[in-house]
N, C-alpha and C positions, 0 to 999 in steps of 0.2 A: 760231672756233666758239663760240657761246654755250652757258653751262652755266647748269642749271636747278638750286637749291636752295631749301629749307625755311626761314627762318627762327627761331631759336629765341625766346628771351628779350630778341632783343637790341634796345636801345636806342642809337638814335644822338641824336643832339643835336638840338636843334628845330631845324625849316629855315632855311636859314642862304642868303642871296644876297652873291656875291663882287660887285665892282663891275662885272660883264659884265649882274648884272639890275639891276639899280639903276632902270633903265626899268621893266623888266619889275614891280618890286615896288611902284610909286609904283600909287597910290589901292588901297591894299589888298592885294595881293593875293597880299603874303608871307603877312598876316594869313588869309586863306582858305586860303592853300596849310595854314598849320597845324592850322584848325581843321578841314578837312575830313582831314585827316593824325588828328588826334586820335579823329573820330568811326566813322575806319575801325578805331581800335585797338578801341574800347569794339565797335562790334560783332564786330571778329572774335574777339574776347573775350568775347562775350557779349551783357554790359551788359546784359543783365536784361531783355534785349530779344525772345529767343527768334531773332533775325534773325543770318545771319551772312552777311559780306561778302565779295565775292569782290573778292581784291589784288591785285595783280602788279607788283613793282619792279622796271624794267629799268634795274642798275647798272653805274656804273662807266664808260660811253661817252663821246664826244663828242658833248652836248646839242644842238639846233639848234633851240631855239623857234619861230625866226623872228619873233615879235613883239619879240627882243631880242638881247643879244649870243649867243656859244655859251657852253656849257659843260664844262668840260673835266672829266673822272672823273667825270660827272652822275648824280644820279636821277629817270627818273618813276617815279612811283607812280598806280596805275589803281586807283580803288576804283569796282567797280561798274558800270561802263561808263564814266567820268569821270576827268577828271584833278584827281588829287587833291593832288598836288604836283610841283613842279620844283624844283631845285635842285645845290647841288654837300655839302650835307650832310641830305639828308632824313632827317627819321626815319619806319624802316620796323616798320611794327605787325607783332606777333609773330601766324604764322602766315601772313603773308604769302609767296607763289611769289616769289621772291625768283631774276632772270636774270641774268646776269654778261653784259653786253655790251662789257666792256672790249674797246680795239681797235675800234669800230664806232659807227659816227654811229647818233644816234637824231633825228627827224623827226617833223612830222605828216603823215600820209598825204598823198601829190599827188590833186591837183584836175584832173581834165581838164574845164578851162570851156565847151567844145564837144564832143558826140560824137554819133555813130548809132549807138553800139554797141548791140546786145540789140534792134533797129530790123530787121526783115525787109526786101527791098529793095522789094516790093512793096506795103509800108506808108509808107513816106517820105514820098509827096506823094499828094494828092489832084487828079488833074490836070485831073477836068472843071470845074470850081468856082476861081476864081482866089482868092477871098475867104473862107476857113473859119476863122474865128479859135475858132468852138466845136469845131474839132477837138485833143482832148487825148493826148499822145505818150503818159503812162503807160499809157492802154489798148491800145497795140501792143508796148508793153515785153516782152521776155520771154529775162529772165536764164537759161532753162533750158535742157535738152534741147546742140542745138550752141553755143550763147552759153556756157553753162556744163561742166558739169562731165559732163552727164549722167545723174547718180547720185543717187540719192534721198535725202532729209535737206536741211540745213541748204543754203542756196544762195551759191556761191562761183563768182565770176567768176574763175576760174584766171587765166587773158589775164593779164586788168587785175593782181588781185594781187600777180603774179609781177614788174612793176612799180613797184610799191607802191602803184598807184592804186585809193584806199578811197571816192573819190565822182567823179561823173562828171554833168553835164550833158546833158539828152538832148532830142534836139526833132527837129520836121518835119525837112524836107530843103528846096531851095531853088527847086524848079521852076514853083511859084507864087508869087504876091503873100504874101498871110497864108497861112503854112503851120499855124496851132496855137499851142493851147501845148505849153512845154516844160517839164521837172520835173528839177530836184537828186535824183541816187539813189544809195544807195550802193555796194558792188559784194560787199559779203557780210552774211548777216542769217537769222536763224533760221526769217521768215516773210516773204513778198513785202510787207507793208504798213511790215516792218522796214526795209527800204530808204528806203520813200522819206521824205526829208529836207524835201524843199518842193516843192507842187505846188498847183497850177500854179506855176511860176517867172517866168514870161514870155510874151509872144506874138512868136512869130518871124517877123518878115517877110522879103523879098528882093526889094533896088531893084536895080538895073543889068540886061543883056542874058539873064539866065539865063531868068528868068519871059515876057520878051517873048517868045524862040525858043519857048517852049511855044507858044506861043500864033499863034506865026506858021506853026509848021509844021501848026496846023489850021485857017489863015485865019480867026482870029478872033481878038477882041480881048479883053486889051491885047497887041498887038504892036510897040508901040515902046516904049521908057521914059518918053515923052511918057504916053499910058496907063497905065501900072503906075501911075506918081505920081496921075495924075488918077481913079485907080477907087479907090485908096489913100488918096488925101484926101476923097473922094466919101462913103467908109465913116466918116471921121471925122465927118464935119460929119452925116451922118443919126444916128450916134452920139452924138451932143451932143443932137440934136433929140430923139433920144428919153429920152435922159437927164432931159432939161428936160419930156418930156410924161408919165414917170413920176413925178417929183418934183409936178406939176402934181392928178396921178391922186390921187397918194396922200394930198395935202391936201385930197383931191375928198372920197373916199373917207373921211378921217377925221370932215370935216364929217356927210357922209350917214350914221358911226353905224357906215363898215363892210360896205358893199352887197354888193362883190366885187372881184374884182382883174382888172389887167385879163392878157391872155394871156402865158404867157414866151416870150422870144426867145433861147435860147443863144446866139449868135453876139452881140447886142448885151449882154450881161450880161458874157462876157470881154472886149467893147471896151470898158466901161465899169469892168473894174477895171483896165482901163492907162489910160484918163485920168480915175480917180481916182487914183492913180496907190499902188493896191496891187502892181500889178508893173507891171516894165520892159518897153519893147519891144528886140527882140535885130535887130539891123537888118541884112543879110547888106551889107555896102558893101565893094566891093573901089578902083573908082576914084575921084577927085577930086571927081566930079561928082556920084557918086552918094551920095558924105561927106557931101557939101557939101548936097544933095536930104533926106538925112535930118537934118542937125542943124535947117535949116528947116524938115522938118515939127513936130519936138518941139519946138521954141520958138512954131508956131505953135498947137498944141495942147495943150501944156504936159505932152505925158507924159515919164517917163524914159528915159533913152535907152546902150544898151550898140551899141557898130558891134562885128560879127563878119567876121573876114576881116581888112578893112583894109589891105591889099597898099600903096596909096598914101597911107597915113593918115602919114608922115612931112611930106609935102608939105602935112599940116593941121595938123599938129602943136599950134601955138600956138595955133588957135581950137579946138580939144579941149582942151588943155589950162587955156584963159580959162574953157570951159563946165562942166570936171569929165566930159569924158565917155568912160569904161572903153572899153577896145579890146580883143578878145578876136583875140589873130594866131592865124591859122595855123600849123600848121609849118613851124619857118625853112627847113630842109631840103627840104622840099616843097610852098610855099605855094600851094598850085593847088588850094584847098580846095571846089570845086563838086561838087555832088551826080551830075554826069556824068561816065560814064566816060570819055570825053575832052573834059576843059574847055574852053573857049572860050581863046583866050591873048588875045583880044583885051582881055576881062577883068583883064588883070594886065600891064598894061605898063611899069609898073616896079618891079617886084619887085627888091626889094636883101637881102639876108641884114641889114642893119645896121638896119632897119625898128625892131626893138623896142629898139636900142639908141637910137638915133636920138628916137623916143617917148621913151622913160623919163628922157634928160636936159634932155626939154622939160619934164619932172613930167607926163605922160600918164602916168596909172593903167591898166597892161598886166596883161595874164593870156597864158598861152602856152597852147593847145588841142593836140590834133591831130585834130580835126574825122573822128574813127577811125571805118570805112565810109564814108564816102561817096564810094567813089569804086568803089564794087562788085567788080567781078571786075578792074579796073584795074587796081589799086593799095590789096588788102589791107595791104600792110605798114606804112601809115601808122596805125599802131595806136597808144592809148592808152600800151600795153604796154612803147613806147620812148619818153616824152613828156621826159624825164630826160634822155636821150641827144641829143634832138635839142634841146633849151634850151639843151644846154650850147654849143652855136652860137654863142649869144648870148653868152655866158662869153668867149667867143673871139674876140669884136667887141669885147668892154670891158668889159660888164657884169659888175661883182663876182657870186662866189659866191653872196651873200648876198640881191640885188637878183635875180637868176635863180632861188634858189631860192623866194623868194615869192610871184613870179609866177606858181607853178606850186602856190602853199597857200594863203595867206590871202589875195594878192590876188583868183584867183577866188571866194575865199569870199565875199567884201567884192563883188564884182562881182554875186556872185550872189544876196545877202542873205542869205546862210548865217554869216556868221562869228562869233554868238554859239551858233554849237554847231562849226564848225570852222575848218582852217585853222592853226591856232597852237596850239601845247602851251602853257595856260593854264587857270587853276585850274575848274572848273567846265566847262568844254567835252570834247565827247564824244573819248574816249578810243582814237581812230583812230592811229596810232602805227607809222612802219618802222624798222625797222631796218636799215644797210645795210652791209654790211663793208668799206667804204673811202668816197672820196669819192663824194657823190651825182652827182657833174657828168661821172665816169670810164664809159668802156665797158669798165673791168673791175672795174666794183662790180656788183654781187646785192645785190637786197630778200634778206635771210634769213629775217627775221621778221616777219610785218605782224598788226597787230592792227586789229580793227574793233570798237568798245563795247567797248575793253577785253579782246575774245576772243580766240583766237591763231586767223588764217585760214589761215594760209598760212604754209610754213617749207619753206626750201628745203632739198632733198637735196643731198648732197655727190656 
């Protein structure tokens, strides 16, 4: 049980790294942990500033950066929504809430790299239209009401929380080709724009049999994956062309002094910031073929490329891992990650649990999802809410602690291009932070504590 104190006067010693961060501290970042440690004291002191800071040191646990070793009898220190130090001897500024987590792992908040949560089911796909890539997921979002808490004030994703999952990934669903974009949010925040982290994130496609059966069961095309790939690239290459006739336009236009512009097209302005390659595309690939379909579209149009699902992405291992390119699985325990209530199996014909370990010692850069809703009245249970529980799968196949727990923080971050504000307890990044009372990898540990910006969301009853 964590206790909560005041502190008074007291002075610890400047931040001090045992040889567990020696990584962690290399370019800097003892040297930040101190000075933004220092300028928390001057404001919550004062400092002449009129401003004062809001602290929170949770001491004394088992640190878990993830960017580095652990630490054992650890402190962060949260000034302000940020982290303002790590260490095994912080000094904590006077006035600072000062939390006794002895006995208890401390973390940055889990990442779920894929989800539908907050996603109505009859918002998910757009099914008359096989190509919407100007459809944006935040504007169906909605943390409230049954997603939430119910209850007016400040918005808390209970589910997720209770978890410890502080950001989540959210996007179409997979029943068409280009389903949208998708957007990084977080799962608690004082105001809906508080959530979101990065948006648009991505444009979510979907190669293999899921989008053709749309499309077959209304005798219309694309109904084979021959189609999907061909309406797919079809979109790309008119997307080039227009790119090339507004580049064209606009040196018309600057000639002519300014005349006028010519019309917008939302659908060609989101295809055009994935191959400029502002964001990634999220490519749903479950078989061999259909891996193999998407790493040759991104090489032939050179945008970035994330495969979701990946069921047989071991059998690519090595040409993933030559290219750099992120794999976001499913859950081990129930990789059957399709937007339908009952998935096609034809889809996943070799499904192995050893999938992400199999990955990870090719050097494939993994994320672990639970792709939570999508599978409607199916298969609720495949919730964000257990994503902890069901990694630890992978724990069980080989993968260190360590390498599982990343998977589940900063590699999504890193996949998602979020992790210069999360992911890793790290001096300047946003102050998302669990607590858990035993090992994170156990089905008999509890989030206790979760903080989002430094705030406390979530604290469990005994």
């Amino acid at each position: 049980m964590s206790r909560t104190r005041r502190s008074g006067n007291r002075r610890g010693k400047s931040a001090e790294r045992g040889g567990a961060m020696a990584e962690w501290a290399r370019g800097g970042a003892m040297t930040r942990a101190m000075t933004l440690a220092a300028v928390a004291m001057v404001a919550l002191s004062g400092g002449g500033t009129g401003v004062r800071a809001q602290a929170v040191a949770l001491s004394g646990g088992l640190v878990f950066p993830i960017s580095s070793g652990p630490i054992e009898g650890g402190t962060v220190l949260m000034v302000d929504g940020r982290i303002a130090a790590v260490g095994a001897n912080v000094q904590i500024p006077a006035g600072a809430e000062v939390v006794d987590v002895s006995g208890s792992v401390v973390m940055p908040g889990i990442i779920d790299a894929m989800s539908y949560y907050g996603i109505a089911g009859e918002d998910l796909n757009e099914v008359p239209t096989p190509l919407t890539p100007e459809l944006r997921i935040i504007e169906a979002f909605s943390p409230f009401g049954t997603f939430g808490s119910g209850a007016a004030g400040e918005i808390r994703v209970r589910e997720l929380l209770a978890g410890g999952v502080t950001a989540t990934y959210i996007a179409p669903a997979d029943a068409t080709v280009i389903g949208g974009q998708g957007a990084v949010v977080k799962t608690a925040g004082a105001r809906f724009d508080d959530l979101i982290v990065r948006e648009p994130a991505a444009i979510d496609i979907t190669l293999g049999g899921r989008p053709a059966s749309t499309y077959r069961e209304q005798s219309r095309s694309p109904s084979t994956r021959m189609a999907v790939v061909a309406q797919l690239r079809d979109l790309l290459v008119r997307t080039q062309e227009w790119m090339a006739a507004r580049a064209g336009e606009a040196s018309e236009d600057a000639e002519a002094g300014g005349a006028g512009a010519a019309p917008r097209n939302l659908g060609m302005e989101a295809m055009a910031r994935l191959l400029n390659g502002e964001i990634p595309a999220r490519v749903q690939a479950n078989a061999t073929r259909d891996i193999r379909v998407a790493i040759e579209l991104a090489e032939e149009f050179g945008f970035e490329l994330a495969i979701d699902g990946g069921a047989e992405a071991h059998e690519m291992r090595d040409e993933l891992a030559d290219r750099g390119i992120p794999v976001v699985l499913g859950p081990i325990s129930h990789p059957y990650i399709s937007g339908e209530e009952i998935p096609d199996a034809a889809e996943y014909g070799a499904v192995d649990e050893r999938n992400a370990l199999w990955l990870h010692e090719a050097s494939v850069h993994i994320s672990l999802a639970s792709f939570s809703r999508g599978f409607g009245s199916f298969g609720p249970g495949a919730a964000g809410q257990w994503l902890l529980i069901d990694a630890s799968i992978a724990h069980g196949h080989g993968m260190s602690q360590a390498d599982v727990l990343r998977a589940v923080t900063l590699s999504p971050a890193e996949a998602l291009g979020v992790d210069d504000r999360l992911g890793s307890l790290e001096v300047g990044k946003d102050a998302d932070v669990v607590v858990f009372d035993g090992d994170p990898l156990s089905i008999r540990t509890w989030a206790t504590r979760v903080y989002v910006g430094g705030r406390l969301v979530h604290e469990r009853e005994n």
